[in-house]
C-alpha positions in Angstrom: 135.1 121.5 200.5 134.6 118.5 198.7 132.9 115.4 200.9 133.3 111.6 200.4 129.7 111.7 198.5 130.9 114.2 196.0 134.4 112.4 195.5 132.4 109.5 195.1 129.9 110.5 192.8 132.9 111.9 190.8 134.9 109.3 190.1 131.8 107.1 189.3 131.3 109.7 186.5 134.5 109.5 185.4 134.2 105.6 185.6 131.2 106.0 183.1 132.4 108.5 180.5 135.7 106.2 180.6 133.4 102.8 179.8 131.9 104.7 177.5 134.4 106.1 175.8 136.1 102.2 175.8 133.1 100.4 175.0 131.4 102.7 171.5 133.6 102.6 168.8 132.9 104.7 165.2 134.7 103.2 162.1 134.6 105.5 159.4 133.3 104.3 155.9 136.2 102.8 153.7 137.6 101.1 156.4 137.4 97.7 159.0 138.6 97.3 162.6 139.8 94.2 163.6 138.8 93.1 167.7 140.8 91.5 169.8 139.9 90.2 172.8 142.9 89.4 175.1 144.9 89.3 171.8 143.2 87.4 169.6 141.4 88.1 166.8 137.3 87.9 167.6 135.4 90.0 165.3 135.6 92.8 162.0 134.0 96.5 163.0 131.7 98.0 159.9 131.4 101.2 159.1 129.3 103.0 161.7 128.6 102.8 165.2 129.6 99.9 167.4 129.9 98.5 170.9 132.9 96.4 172.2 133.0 95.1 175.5 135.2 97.9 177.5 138.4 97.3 178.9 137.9 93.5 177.4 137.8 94.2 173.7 140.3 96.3 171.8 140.6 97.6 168.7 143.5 95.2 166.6 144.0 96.7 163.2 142.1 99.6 161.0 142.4 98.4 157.9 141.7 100.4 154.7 139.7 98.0 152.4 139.1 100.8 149.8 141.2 100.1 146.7 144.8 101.0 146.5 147.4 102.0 144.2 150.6 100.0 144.6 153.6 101.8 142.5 156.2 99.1 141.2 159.7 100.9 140.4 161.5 100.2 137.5 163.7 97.0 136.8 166.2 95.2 134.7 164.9 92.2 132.7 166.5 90.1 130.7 164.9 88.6 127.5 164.5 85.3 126.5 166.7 86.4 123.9 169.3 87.9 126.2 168.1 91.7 125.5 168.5 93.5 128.5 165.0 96.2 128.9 163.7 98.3 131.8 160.5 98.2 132.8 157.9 99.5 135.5 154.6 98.8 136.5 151.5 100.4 138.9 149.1 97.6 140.6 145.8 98.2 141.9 144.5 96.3 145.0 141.7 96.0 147.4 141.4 94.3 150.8 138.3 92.2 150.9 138.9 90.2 154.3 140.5 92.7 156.8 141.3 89.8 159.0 143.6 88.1 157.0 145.3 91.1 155.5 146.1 91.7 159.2 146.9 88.5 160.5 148.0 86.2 157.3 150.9 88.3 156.2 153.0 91.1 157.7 153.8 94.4 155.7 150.9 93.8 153.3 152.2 96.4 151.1 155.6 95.7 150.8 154.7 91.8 150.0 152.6 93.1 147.3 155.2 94.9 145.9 158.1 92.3 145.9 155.4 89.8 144.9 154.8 91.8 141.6 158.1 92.4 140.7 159.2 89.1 140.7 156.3 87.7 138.4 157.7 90.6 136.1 160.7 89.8 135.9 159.7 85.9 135.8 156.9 86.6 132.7 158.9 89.5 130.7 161.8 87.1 131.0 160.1 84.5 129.0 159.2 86.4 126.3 161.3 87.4 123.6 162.2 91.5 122.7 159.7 91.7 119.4 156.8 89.9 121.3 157.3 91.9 124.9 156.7 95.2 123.2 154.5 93.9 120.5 152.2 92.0 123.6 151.6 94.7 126.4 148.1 93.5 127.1 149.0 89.8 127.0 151.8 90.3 129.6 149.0 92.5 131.6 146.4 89.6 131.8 149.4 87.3 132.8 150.5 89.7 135.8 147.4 89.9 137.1 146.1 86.4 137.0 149.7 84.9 138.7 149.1 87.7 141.4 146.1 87.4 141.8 146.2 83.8 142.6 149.2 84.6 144.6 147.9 87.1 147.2 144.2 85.6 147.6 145.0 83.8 151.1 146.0 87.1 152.3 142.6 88.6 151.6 143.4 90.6 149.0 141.8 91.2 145.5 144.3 92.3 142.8 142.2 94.6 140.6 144.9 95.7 137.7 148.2 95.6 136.8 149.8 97.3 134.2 153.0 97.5 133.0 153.6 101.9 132.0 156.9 101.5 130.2 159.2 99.3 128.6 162.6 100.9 127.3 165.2 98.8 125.5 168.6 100.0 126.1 169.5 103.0 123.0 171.8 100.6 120.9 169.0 98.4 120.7 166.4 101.0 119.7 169.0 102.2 117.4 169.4 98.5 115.6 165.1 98.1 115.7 164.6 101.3 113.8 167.1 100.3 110.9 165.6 97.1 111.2 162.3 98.2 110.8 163.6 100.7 108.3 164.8 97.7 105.8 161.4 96.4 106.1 159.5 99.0 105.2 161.4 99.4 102.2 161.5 95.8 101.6 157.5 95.7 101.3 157.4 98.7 99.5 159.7 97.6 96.7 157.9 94.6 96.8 154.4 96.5 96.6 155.4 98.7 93.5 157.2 94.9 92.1 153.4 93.8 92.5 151.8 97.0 91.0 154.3 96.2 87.8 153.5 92.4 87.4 149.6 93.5 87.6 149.6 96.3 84.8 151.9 94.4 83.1 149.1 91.3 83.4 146.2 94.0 82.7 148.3 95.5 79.6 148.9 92.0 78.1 144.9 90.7 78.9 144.2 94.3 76.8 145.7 93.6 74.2 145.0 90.1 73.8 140.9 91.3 74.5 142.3 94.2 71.3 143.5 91.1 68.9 140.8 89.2 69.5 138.0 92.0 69.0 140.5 92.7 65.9 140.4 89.1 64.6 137.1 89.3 64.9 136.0 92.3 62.8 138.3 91.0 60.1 136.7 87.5 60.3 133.1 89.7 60.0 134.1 91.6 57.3 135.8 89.3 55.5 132.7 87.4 55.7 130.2 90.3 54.7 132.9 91.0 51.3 132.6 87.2 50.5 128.9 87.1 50.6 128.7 90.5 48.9 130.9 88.3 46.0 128.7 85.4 46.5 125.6 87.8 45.4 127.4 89.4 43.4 128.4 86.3 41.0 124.9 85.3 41.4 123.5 88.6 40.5 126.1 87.9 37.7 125.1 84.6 36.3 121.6 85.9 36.5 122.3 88.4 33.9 124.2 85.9 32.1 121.9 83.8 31.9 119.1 85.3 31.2 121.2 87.1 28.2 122.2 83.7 27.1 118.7 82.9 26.5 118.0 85.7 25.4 120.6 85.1 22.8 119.6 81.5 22.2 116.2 83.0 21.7 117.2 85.4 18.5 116.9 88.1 20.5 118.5 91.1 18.8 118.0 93.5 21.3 119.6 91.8 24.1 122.5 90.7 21.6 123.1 94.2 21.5 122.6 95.2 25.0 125.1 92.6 26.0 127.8 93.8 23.4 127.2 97.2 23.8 127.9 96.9 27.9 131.0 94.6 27.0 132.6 96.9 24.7 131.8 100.4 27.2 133.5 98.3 30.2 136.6 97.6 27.8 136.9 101.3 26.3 136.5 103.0 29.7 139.3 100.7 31.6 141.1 101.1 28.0 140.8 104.7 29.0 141.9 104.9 32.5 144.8 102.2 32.0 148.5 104.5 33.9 150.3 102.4 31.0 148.2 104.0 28.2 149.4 105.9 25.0 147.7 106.2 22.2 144.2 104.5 21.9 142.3 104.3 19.1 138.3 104.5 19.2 135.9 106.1 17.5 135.2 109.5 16.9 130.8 109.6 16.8 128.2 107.7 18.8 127.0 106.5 15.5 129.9 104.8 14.5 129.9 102.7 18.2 126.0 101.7 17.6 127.2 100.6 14.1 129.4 98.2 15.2 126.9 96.8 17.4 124.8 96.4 14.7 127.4 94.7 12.5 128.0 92.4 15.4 124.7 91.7 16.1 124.4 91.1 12.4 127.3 88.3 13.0 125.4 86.5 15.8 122.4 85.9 13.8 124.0 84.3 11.5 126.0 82.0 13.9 123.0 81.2 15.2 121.3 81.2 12.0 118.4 83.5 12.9 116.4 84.7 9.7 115.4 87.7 11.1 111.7 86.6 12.7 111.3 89.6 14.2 111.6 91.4 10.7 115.0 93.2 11.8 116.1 94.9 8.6 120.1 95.6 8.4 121.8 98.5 9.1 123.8 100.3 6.7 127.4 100.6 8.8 128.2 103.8 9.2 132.2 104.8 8.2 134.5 105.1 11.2 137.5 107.5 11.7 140.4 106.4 13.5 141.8 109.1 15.4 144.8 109.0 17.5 144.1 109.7 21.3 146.4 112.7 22.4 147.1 113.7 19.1 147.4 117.9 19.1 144.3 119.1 17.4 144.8 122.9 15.6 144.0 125.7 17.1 141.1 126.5 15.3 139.5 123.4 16.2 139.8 123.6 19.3 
């Protein structure tokens, strides 16, 4: 049978393990306990072991001060332009100051929540259809930065918020995919209008860069033929000349040259004349050179050379007349 020692002795063990077991407290990493002593707030518990006056100082609130996910469920907004979208959002937060997330506001989460929603509803609403779906990010910095500002007295750090869909009512989608539709086809006519004007441009700059080149070659060559006429007719009046003093000289030979070129020039176009039907010419080579020599013969005595160079005249040879296409016999040809 127990004695009064031993019921003593137990109860002062019990005593101990129950101070003990009041007055160590393990928070587990990711989390803060808020201590209260006699109801109020006195200190924040880290992660580890820690000692708390027993029976004194109990444990307030655990707080989880590892970052959250907060998921915002969808909502009507109304555009600045009176289109009517849906839209939901997820928000990430942290506690930072477990006290004041446990003694500032009540239902942390659920103010977080309603907080966000409204601030949707109160940025998408002043934003018009085109630049809400066009602007996701923009309307993702706003979110955050209103929030943010909002919930900082609370002890709370509003990491991200992000807005996962937008959906305009079908009708609407409908009307924004013909829309978009007739622009498309509105810059591509005006695209392949573009492409037209430009090869249109190009064609006209080509052939204007053709005429001139064009203009150009003509103005060269009609330059080169002029000074191969220029040189010519100098070449020309060189011969000329020199014949003519030649000729003023008494010189026979060059008389007869001269002639003698003149009338070959005259019988062969004579000759090839299209309008031509009978020419008459003579028949021997004789009969040409004697009519050079009579002709010479006349230029001496227009000039009235006596013959200093001992010339002695020429007999002239008889000439025949024939008629050019006449049909000779057969036996002489």
């Amino acid at each position: 049978m127990l004695t009064g020692f031993s019921v003593t002795i137990i109860v002062l063990a019990f005593l101990v393990l129950l101070t003990l077991f009041a007055g160590i407290k393990t928070v587990p990493q990711g989390y803060g306990y808020t201590v209260e002593r006699f109801g109020r707030y006195t200190r924040t518990l880290t992660p580890g072991l820690n000692l708390i006056i027993p029976f004194i100082d109990t444990i307030g609130k655990r707080i989880n001060v590892m970052e959250q996910v907060l998921d915002v469920p969808e909502q009507e907004v109304i555009t600045r332009d009176n289109a009517s979208v849906e839209a939901d959002a997820v928000a990430f937060y942290q506690i930072l100051n477990p006290a004041s997330a446990a003694y500032q506001v009540a239902n942390l989460e659920m103010a977080i929540l309603n907080l966000t929603m409204t601030n949707i509803r109160s940025v998408m609403g002043s934003m018009d259809l085109d630049e809400l779906l066009s602007n996701r990010d923009s309307i993702n910095e706003r979110l955050l930065r209103v929030v943010d500002l909002a919930v900082e007295p609370w002890g709370v750090k509003v990491t991200r918020i992000e807005i996962k869909d937008i959906r305009p009512p079908t009708d609407l989608v409908e009307a924004m995919g013909r829309q978009m539709k007739a622009e498309r086809e509105k810059r591509a006519q005006i695209l392949e209008a573009e492409g037209s004007k430009t090869a249109q441009i190009l064609r006209s700059e080509g052939s204007k860069q053709s005429a001139i080149l064009e203009a150009e070659g003509e103005r060269e060559a009609a330059f080169r033929e002029a000074e191969a006429r220029e040189r010519l007719a100098e070449a020309e009046a060189n011969a000329t000349r020199s014949v003519s003093l030649a000729i003023a000289e008494g010189d026979v030979a060059a008389i007869n040259y001269f002639v003698a070129q003149k009338y070959t020039e005259a019988m062969a176009s004579i000759g090839t004349a299209k309008n031509s039907k009978v020419v008459l010419m003579p028949m021997e080579a004789s009969s040409l050179i004697g009519s050079l020599g009579g002709i010479g013969q006349i230029a001496r005595e227009v000039f009235g050379s006596d013959g200093d160079a001992g010339a002695t005249t020429q007999p002239r040879p008889s000439r025949s007349t024939p008629t050019v296409g006449a049909r000779r016999p057969d036996s002489e040809s």
